[in-house]
DRENDO-145180 format. One record per residue (C-alpha): residue number from 1; residue in three letters; z negated, x, y negated. Coordinates in steps of 0.02 Angstrom, whole numbers, m for minus. Example, Ala and Ser with C-alpha at 12.3 -4.5 7.8 and 13.67 -1.06 7.14 Angstrom:
// residues 2
1,ALA,m390,615,225
2,SER,m357,684,53
//
This chain:
// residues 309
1,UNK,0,0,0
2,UNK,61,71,m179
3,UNK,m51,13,m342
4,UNK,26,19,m501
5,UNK,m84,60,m618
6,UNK,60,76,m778
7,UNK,186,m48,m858
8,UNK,323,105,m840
9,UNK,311,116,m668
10,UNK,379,m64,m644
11,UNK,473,m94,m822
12,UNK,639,m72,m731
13,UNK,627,m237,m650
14,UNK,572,m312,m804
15,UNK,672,m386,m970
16,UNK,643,m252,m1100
17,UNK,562,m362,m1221
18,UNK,419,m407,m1099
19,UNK,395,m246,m1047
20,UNK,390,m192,m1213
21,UNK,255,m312,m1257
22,UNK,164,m279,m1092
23,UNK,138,m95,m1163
24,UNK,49,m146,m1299
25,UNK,m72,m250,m1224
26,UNK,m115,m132,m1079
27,UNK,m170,m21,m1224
28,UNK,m310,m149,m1222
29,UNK,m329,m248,m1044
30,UNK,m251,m124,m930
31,UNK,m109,m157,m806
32,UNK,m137,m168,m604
33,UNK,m66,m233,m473
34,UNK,m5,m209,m310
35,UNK,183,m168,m229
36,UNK,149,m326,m105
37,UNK,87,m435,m248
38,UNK,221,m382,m372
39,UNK,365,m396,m266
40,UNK,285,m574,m217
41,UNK,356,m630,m399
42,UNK,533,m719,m359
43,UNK,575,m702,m521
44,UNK,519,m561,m654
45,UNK,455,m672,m805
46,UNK,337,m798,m858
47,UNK,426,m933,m767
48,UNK,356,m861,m598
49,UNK,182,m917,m579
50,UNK,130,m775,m475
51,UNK,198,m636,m604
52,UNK,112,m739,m743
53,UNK,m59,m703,m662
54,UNK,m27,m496,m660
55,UNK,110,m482,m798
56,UNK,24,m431,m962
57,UNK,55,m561,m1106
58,UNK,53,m537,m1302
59,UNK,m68,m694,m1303
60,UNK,m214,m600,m1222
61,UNK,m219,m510,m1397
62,UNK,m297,m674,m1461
63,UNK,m458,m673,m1528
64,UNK,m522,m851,m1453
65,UNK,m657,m839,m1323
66,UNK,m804,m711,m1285
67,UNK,m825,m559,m1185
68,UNK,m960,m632,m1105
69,UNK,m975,m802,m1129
70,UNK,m1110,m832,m983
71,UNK,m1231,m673,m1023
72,UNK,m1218,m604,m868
73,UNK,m1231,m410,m939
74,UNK,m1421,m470,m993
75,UNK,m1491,m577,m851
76,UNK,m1590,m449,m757
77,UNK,m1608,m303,m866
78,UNK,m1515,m187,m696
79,UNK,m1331,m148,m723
80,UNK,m1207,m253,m615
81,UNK,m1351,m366,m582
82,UNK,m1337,m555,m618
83,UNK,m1445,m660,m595
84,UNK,m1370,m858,m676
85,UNK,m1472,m966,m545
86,UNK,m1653,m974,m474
87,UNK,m1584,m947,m292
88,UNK,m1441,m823,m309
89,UNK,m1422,m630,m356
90,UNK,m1231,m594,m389
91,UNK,m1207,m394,m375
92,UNK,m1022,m331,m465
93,UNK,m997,m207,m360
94,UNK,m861,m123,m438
95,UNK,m737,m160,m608
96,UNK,m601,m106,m455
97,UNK,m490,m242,m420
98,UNK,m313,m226,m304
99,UNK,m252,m337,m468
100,UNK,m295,m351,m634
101,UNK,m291,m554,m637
102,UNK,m248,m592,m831
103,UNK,m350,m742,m836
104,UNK,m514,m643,m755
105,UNK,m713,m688,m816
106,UNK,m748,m502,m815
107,UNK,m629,m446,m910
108,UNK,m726,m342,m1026
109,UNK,m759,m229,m855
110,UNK,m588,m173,m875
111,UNK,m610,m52,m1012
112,UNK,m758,44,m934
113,UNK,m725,195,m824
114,UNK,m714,149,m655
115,UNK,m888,121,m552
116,UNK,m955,83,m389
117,UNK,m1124,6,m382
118,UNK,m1234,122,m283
119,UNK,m1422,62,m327
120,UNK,m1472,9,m174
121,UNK,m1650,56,m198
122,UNK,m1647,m56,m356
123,UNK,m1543,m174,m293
124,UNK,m1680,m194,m115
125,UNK,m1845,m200,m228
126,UNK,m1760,m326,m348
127,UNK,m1733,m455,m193
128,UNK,m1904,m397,m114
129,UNK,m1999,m450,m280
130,UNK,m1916,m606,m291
131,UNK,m1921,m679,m126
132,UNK,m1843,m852,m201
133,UNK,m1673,m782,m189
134,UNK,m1582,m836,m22
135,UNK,m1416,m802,m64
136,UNK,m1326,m644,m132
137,UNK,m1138,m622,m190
138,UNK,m1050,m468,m195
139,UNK,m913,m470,m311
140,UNK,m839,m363,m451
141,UNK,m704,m318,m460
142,UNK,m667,m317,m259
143,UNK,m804,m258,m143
144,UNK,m654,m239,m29
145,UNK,m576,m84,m143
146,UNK,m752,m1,m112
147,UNK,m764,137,33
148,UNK,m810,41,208
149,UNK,m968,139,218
150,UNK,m1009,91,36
151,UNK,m1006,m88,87
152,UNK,m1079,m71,237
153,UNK,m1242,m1,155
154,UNK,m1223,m145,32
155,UNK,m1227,m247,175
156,UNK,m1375,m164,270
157,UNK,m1473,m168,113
158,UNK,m1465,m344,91
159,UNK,m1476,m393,268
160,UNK,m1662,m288,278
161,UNK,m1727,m416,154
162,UNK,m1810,m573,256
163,UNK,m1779,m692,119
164,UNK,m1599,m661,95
165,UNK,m1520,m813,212
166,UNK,m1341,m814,136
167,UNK,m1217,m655,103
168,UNK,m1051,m708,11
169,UNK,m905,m588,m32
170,UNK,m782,m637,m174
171,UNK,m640,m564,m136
172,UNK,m447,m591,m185
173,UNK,m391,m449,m61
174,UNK,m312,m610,65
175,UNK,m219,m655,m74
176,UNK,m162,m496,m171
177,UNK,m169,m341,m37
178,UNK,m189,m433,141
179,UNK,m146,m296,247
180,UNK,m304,m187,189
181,UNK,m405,m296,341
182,UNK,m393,m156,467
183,UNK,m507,m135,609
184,UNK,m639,m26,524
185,UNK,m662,m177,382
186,UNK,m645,m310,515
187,UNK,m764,m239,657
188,UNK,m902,m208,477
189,UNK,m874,m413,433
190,UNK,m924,m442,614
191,UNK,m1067,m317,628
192,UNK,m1158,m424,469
193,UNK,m1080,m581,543
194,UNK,m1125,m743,484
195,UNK,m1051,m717,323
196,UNK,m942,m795,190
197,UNK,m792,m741,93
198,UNK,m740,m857,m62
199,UNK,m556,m804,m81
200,UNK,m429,m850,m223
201,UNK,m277,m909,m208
202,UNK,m187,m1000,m338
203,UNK,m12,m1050,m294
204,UNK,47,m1093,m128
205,UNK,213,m961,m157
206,UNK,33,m832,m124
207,UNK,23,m919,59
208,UNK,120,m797,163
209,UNK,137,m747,329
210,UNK,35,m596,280
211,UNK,m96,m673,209
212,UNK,m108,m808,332
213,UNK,m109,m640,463
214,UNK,m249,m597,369
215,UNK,m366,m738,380
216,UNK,m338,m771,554
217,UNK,m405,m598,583
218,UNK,m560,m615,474
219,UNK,m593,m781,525
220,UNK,m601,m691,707
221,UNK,m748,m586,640
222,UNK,m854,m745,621
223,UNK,m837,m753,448
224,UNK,m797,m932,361
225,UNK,m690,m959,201
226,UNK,m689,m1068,55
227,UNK,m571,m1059,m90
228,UNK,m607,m1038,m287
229,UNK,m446,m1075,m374
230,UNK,m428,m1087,m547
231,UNK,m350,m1212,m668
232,UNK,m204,m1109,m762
233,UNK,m75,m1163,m871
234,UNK,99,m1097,m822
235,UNK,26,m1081,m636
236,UNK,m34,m1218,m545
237,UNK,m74,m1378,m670
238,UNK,42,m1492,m589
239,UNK,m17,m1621,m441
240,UNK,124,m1553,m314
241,UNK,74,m1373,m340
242,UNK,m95,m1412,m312
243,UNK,m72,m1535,m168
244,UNK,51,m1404,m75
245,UNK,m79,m1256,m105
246,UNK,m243,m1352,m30
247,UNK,m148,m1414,121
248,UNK,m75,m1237,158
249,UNK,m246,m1179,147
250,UNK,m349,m1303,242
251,UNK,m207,m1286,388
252,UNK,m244,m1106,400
253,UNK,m443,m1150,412
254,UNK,m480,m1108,210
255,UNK,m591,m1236,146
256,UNK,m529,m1281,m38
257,UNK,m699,m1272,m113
258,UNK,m698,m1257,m311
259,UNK,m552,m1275,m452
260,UNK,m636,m1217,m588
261,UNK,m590,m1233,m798
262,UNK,m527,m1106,m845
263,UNK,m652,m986,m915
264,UNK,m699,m969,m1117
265,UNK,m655,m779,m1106
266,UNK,m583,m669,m1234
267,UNK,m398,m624,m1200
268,UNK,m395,m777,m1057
269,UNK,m376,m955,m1166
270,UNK,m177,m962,m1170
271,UNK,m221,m1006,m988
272,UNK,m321,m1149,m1051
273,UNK,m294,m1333,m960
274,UNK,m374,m1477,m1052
275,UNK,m540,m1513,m927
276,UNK,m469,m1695,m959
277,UNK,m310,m1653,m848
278,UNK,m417,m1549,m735
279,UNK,m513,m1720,m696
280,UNK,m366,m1809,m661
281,UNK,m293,m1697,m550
282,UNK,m448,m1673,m445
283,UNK,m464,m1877,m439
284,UNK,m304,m1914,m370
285,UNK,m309,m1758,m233
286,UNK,m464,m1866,m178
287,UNK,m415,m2011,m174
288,UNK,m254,m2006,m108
289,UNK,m309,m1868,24
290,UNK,m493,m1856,29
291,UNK,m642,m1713,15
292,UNK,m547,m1603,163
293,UNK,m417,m1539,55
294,UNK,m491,m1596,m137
295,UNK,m603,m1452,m196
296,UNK,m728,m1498,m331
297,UNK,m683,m1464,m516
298,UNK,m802,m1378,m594
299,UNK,m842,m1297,m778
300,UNK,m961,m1145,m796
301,UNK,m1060,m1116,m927
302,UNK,m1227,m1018,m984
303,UNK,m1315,m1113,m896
304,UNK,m1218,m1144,m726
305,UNK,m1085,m1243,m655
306,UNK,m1064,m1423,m724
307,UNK,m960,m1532,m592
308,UNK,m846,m1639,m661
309,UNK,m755,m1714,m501
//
C-alpha cells in the first residue's frame, strides 16, 4: 500500500485548477490518502463523492466552526485523554490516519507532528482511579496505523483493569486501506476478543470486494461491527445513497449504527446538511425499512450526543 502524503504526487490525474487550489489548502490541513482509496474515485473532481471526502477544497479555508467545538483537549487534564461521558474514556491514539477525511472532528490534530500515544502507566492509573468507566475507545487518528505491538499493549493495558467491560476501536482502515488486516492484526483482534470496531463508511461506491474481504476476516476474529456514517453534502444526502449504503452494509454483517450531523468544526461546515433533512432522511429509512438497516441520527455537542431520530 502507497500513502500520498503531497498534492504533487497525484496532481497529474487532477484538473489543474483543483490541484492548484488543493496546494494551498494543504499548506494548512495537510493532504493524505491512500493509492486504494484514491484510485477508488471514478471520476477526479468534486462530482465523485469518494474524492470529495480526501480531495482538499478552497472552502476548508473558511473561518465558520471551532477547532474544538466539544473540549475534548481539556476534559482530563492527560494528553489524548477524553473523557465527554461518566462511563467512557476515549484514548486518540495517534493524529495518524490512512486518510485525511476533509470533514474530520479532529482536525486541529493535523497540524501537530505526528504522535503515538504511549502513556500506558497514565493511561492504567486513570481507569484504576475511576472505576465508573466500563467502556474505553481507542481512536485518533487510526489505532490501526499504530505498530501491532503498540496496540497490543494498548490492549493489555486496558484489559488488566477489572472495571473496563467494553473495548471499542474506531477505525476507517475497512473502508480506506482494507488490505492492512493481515494475520498479525487479525490473530491480536482475536487474542483481546470480544471487542468492537465502529467503522466508517460513507457511500456505498466504498463497499468493495476488498473491503467486504476485509470484514469477513475481522468479523472471524470475534469482533462485531457497527457503522458511524456521517451526513455530508456532496456525498451521501440523498435517500437512495443512503438506502443503497445501509443495505450493502447490513448484508455483509455491519450494523448501521449512527448518522451523525455533521460536526461544527473549523475548515468542515461546507459539508454542512440542514439537521432538518438529516431527520427526514433517517424517518423514512425507518419506516419504510425498519431499525435493521436505519441507524440513529444523532448531533454531538459539549455535552454529548443528542438523538434526533
Amino acid at each position: 500500500m502507497k500513502i500520498y502524503t503531497k498534492i504533487e504526487e497525484i496532481e497529474r490525474f487532477v484538473e489543474k485548477t483543483l490541484a492548484d487550489e488543493a496546494k494551498a489548502v494543504e499548506e494548512v490541513y495537510p493532504f493524505r490518502c491512500t493509492d486504494y482509496y484514491f484510485f477508488l474515485a471514478k471520476s477526479k473532481d468534486f462530482s465523485d463523492a469518494v474524492f470529495r471526502q480526501f480531495f482538499p477544497e478552497k472552502s476548508e479555508l473558511s473561518s465558520c466552526g471551532e477547532e474544538d467545538p466539544f473540549g475534548e483537549d481539556e476534559s482530563t487534564g492527560i494528553p489524548h485523554l477524553v473523557r465527554r461521558y461518566k462511563n467512557r474514556l476515549l484514548v486518540v491514539t495517534t493524529n495518524l490516519c490512512f486518510v485525511y477525511c476533509r470533514f474530520c472532528m479532529r482536525k486541529r490534530n493535523w497540524k501537530a507532528s505526528p504522535f503515538v500515544f504511549d502513556r500506558f502507566d497514565e493511561l492504567e492509573n486513570y481507569l484504576k482511579a475511576h472505576p465508573e468507566i466500563s467502556d474505553v475507545i481507542l481512536s485518533g487518528g487510526d489505532p490501526f496505523a499504530l505498530p501491532v505491538e503498540l496496540l497490543e499493549e494498548l490492549l493489555a493495558r486496558i484489559r488488566s483493569v477489572e472495571s473496563v467491560r467494553i473495548v471499542r476501536i474506531g477505525t476507517r482502515a475497512p473502508v480506506v486501506a482494507p488490505g492492512i488486516f493481515d494475520g498479525k492484526r487479525l490473530s491480536l483482534l482475536e487474542k483481546y476478543a470480544p471487542l468492537w470496531i465502529n467503522t466508517h463508511f460513507n457511500h456505498p461506491n466504498e463497499v468493495t470486494r476488498e473491503s467486504r474481504d476485509a470484514i469477513l476476516s475481522l468479523l472471524k476474529t470475534g469482533v462485531s461491527i457497527n457503522n458511524q456514517s456521517v451526513l455530508l453534502k456532496g456525498v451521501n444526502d440523498s435517500f437512495e445513497t443512503l438506502k443503497e449504503l445501509f443495505f450493502r452494509l447490513a448484508s455483509v454483517g455491519v450494523k448501521p449504527y449512527y448518522l451523525f450531523s455533521c460536526d461544527p468544526v473549523k475548515g468542515t461546515q461546507h459539508f454542512k446538511v440542514d439537521e432538518g433533512r438529516g431527520v427526514e432522511l433517517t424517518k423514512r429509512l425507518l419506516s419504510e425499512f425498519g431499525p435493521m438497516v436505519t441507524p440513529r441520527f444523532a448531533v454531538d455537542t459539549r455535552y454529548g450526543k443528542r438523538l434526533l431520530v
